[in-house]
Backbone as a ProteinNet text record, in pm:
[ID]
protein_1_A
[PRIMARY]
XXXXXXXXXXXXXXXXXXXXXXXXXXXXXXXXXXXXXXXXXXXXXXXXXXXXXXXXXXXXXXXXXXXXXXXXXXXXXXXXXXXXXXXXXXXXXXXXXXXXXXXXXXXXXXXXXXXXXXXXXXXXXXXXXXXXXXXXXXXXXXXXXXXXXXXX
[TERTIARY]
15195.4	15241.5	15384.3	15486.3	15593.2	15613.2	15698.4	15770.2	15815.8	15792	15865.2	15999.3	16106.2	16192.7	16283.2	16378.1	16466.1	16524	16557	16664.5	16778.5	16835.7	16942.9	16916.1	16810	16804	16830.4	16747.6	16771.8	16856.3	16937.4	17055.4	17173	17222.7	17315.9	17427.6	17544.6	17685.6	17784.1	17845.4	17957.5	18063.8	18073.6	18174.9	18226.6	18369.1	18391.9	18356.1	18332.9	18318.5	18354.7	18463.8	18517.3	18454.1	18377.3	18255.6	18356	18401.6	18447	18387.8	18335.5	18260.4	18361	18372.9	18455.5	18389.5	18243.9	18226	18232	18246.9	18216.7	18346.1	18275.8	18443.3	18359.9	18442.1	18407.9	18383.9	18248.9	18276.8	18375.6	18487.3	18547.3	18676	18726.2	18780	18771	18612.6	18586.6	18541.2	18541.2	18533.9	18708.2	18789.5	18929	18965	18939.6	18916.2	18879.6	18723.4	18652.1	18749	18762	18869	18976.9	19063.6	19167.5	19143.4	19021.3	18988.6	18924.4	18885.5	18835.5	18976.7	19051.3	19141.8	19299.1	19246.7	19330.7	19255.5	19103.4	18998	19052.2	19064.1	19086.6	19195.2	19334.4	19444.7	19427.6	19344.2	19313.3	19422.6	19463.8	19520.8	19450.4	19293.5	19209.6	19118.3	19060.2	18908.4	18770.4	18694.9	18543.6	18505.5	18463.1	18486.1	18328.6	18286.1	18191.3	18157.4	18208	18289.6	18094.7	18075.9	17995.5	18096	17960.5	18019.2	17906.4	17936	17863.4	17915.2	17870.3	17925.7	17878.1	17964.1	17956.6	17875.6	17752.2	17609.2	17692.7	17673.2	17697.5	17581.6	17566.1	17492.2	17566.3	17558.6	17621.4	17590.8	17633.7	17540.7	17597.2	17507	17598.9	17574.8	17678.2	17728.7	17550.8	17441.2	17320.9	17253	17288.8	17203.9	17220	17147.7	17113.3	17126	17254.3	17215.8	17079.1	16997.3	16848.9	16841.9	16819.7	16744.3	16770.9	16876.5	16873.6	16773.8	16697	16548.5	16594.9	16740.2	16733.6	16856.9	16839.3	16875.9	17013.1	17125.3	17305.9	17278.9	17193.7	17196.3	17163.8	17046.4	17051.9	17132.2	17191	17329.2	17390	17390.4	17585.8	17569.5	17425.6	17365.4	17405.8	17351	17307.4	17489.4	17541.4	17682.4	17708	17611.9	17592.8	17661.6	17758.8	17844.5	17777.4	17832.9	17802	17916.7	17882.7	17994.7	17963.3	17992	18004	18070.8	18013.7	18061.9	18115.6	18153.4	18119.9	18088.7	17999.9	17916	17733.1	17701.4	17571.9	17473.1	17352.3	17244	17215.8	17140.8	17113.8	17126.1	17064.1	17117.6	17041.1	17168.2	17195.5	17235.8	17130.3	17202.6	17233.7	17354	17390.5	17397.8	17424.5	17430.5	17490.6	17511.2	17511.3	17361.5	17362.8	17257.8	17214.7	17262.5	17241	17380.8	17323.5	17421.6	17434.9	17537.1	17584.9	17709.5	17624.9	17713.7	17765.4	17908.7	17973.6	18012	17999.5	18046.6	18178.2	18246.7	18379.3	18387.3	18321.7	18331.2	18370.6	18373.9	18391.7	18260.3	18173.1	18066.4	18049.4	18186.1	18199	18152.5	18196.8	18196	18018.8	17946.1	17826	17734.4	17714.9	17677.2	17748	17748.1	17823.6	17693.2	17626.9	17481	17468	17526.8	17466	17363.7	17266.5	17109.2	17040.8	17088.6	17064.4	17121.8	17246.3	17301.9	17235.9	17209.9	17145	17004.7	16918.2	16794	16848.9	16918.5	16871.3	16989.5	17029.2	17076.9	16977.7	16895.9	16730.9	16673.4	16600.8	16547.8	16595.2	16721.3	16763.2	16757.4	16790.3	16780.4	16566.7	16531	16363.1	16335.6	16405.4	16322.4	16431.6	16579.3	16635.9	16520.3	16498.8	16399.9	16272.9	16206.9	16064.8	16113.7	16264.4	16247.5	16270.7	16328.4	16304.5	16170.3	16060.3	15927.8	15937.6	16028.9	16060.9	15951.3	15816.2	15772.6	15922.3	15903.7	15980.5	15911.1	15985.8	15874.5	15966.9	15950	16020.5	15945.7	16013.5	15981.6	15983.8	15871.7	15880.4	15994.1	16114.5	16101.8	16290.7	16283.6	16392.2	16456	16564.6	16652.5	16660	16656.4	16717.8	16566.9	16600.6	16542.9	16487	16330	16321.6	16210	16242.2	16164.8	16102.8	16052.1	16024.8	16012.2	15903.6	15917.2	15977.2	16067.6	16094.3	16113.8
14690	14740.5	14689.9	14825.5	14750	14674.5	14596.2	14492.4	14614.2	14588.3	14669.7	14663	14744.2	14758.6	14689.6	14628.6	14601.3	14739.5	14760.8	14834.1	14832.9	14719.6	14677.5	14711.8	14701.1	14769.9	14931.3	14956.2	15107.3	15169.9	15117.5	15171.8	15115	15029.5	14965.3	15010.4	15034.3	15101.9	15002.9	15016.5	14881.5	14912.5	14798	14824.2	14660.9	14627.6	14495.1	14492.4	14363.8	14342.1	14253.3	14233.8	14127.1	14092.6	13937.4	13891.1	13753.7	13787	13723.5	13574	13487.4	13407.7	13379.7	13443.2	13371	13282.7	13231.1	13153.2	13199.1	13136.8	13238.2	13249.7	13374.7	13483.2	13559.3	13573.4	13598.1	13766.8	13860	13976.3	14052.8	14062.7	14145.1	14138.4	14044.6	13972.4	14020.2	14007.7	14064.6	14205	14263.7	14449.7	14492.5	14420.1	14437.5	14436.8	14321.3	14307.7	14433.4	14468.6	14587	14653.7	14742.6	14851.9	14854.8	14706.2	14724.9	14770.7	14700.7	14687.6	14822.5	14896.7	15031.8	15109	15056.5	15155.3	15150.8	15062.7	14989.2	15058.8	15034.3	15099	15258.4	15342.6	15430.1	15517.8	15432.6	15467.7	15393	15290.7	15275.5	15158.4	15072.8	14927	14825.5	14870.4	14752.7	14792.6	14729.5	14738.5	14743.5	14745.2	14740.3	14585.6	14554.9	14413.2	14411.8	14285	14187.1	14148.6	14162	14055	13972.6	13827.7	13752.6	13656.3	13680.7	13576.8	13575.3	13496.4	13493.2	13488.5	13515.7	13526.4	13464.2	13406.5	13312.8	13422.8	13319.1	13431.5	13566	13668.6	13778.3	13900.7	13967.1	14103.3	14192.5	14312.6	14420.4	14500.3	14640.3	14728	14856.4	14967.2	15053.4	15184.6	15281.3	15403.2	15461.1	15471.5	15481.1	15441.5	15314.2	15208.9	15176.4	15146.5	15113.7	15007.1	14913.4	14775	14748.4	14794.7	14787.6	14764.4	14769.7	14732.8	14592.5	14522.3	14400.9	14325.8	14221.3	14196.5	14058.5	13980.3	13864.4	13857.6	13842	13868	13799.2	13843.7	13783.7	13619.2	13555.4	13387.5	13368.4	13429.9	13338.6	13366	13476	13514	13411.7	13399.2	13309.5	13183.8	13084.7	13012.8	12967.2	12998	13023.2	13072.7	13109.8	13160.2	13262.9	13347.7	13467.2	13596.8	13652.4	13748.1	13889.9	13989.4	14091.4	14227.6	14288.7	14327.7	14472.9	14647.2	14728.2	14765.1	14855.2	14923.5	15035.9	15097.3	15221.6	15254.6	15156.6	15198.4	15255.3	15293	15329.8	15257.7	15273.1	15196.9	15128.1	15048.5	14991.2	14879.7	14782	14633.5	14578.3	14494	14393.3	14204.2	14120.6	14020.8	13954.6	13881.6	13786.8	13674.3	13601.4	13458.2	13344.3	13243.9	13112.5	13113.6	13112	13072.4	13215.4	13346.4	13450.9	13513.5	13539.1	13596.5	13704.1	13782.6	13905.8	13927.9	14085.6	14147	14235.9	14264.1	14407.3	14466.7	14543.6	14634.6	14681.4	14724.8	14761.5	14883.8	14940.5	15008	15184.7	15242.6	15314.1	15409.8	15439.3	15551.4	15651.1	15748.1	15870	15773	15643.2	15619.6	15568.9	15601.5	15567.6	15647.7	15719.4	15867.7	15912.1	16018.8	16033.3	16084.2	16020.2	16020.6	15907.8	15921.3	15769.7	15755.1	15854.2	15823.5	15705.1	15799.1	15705.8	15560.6	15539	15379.9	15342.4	15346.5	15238.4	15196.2	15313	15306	15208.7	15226.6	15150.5	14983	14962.6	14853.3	14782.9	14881	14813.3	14760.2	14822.6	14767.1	14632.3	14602.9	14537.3	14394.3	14386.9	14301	14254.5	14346.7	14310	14245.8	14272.8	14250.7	14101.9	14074.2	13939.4	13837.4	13893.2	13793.2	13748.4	13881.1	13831.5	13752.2	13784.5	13641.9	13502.4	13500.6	13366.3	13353.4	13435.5	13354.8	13397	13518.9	13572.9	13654.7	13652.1	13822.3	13937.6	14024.4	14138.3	14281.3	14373.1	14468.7	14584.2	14701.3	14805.4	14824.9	14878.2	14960.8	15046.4	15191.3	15334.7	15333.3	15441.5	15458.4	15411.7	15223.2	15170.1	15137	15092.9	15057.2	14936.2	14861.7	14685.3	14638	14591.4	14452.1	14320.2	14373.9	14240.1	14147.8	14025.9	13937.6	13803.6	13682.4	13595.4	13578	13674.3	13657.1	13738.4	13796.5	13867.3	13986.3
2437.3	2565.1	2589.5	2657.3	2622.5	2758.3	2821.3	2892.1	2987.5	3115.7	3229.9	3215.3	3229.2	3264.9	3408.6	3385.6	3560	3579.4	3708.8	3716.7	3650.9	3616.8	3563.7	3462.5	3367.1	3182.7	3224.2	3309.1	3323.5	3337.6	3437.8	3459.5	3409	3358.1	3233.5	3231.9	3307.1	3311.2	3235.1	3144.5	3138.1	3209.7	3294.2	3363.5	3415.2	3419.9	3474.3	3654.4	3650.2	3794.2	3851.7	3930.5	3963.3	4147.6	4117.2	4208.7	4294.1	4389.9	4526.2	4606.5	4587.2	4668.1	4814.9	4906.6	5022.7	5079.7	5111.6	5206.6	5320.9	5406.9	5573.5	5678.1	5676.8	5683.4	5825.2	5954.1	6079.3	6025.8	6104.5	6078	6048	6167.9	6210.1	6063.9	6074.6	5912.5	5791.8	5798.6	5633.1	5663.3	5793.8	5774.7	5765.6	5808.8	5797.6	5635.5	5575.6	5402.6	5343.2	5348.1	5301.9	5327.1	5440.3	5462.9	5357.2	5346.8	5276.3	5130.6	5088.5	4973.4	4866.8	4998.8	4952.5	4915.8	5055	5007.1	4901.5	4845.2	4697.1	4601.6	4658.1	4501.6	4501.2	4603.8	4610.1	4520.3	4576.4	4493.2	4349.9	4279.3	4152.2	4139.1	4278.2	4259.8	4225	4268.5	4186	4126	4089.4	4011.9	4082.2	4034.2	4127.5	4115.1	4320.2	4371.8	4436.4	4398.2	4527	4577.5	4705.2	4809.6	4866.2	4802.6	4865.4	4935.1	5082.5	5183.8	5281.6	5422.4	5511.3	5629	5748.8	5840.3	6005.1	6044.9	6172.7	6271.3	6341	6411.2	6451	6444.2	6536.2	6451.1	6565.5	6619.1	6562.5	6478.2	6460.6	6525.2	6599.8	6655	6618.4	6513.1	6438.4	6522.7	6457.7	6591.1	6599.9	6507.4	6574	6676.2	6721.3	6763.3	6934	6986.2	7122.7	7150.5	7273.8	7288.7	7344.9	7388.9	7436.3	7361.7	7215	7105.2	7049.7	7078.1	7079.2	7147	7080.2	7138.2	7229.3	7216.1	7300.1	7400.3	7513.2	7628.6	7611.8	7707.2	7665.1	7694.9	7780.3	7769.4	7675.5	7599.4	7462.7	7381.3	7356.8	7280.9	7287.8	7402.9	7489.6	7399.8	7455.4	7439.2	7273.7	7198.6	7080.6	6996.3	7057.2	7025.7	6909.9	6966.8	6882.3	6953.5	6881.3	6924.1	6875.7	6999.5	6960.8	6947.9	6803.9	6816.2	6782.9	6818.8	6780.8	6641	6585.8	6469.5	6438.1	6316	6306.2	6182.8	6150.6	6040.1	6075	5973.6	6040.5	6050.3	6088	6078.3	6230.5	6264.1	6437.5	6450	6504.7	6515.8	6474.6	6375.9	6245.7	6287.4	6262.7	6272.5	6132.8	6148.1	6026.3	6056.7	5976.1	6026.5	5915.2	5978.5	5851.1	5743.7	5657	5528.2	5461.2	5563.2	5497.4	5400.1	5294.6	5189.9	5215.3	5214.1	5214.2	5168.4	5079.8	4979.6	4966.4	4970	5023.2	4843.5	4814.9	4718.7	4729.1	4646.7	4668.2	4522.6	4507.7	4408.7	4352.1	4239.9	4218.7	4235.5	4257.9	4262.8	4118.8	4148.7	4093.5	3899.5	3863.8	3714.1	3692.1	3795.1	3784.2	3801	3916.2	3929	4074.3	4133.1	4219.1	4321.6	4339.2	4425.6	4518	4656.4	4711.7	4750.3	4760.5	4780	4649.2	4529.6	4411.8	4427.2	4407	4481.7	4520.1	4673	4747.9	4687.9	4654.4	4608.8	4470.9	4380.9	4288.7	4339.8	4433.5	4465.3	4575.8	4638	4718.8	4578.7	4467.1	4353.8	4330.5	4283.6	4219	4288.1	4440.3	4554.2	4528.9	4518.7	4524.3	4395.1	4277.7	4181.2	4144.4	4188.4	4228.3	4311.6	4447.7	4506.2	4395.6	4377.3	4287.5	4212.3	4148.7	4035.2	4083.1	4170.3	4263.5	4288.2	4310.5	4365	4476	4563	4723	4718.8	4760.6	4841.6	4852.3	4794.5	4817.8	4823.7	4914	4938.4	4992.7	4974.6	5102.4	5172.5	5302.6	5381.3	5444.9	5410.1	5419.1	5536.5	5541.9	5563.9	5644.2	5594.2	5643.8	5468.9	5470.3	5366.6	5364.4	5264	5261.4	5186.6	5075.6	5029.3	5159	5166.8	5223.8	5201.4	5220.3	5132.7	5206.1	5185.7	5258.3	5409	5462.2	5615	5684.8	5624.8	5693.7	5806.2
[MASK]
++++++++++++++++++++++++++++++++++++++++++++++++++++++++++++++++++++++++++++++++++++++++++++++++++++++++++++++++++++++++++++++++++++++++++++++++++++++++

């Protein structure tokens, strides 16, 4: 019987990748970065980037999303010194924080397939089957997007 496959055997592109560690970089900062950075990839000034980092507490709230849907009231925000900040990316409200990793892509698409349904789906995989190898519960869910794992 053969050995399951990762996503990563499956999908196998060679391609360089140049991987970023910033450390913690205020939202607004590193969406200013991204921006720039796409649009270098664009005109073909750089290469395909990974910007890891993390980011000081704040709330995202994307052009979908409802501040009602934030579940904790502005004192504990205040409190707690968790900022909230509008977007205009998609999706609803997002918190980040200190100890959470997050990973922005900066890449080419079109040299991989030119499908972003495919992307994300096989970059959800890859996030689940990273946790399992840590020993993380990882799991989707129908329905929402994101790798999630331990408790979450």
């Amino acid at each position: 019987m053969a050995a399951k496959q990762s996503v990563v055997q499956k999908s196998r592109i060679e391609t360089k990748l140049c991987i970023l560690n910033l450390g913690i970089v205020p939202y607004e900062e590193a969406f200013e970065l991204q921006k720039k950075m796409a649009r270098c990839r664009i005109e073909g000034e750089i290469g395909d980037h990974l910007l890891l980092l993390e980011h000081p507490p704040v709330i995202t709230v994307g052009r979908n999303a409802r501040l009602a849907n934030i579940l904790a009231d502005s004192q504990f925000l205040e409190k707690e010194g968790i900022s909230v900040l509008q977007t205009d990316r998609g999706g609803d409200v997002t918190y980040h924080g200190p100890g959470q990793l997050v990973g922005y892509p900066i890449l080419n698409l079109k040299k991989m397939r030119p499908d972003v349904q495919w992307y994300v789906s096989q970059l959800e995989e890859s996030i689940i089957e990273t946790l399992q190898n840590f020993s993380i519960p990882a799991t989707r869910v129908k329905g929402l997007r994101g790798g999630l794992g331990g408790g979450l």
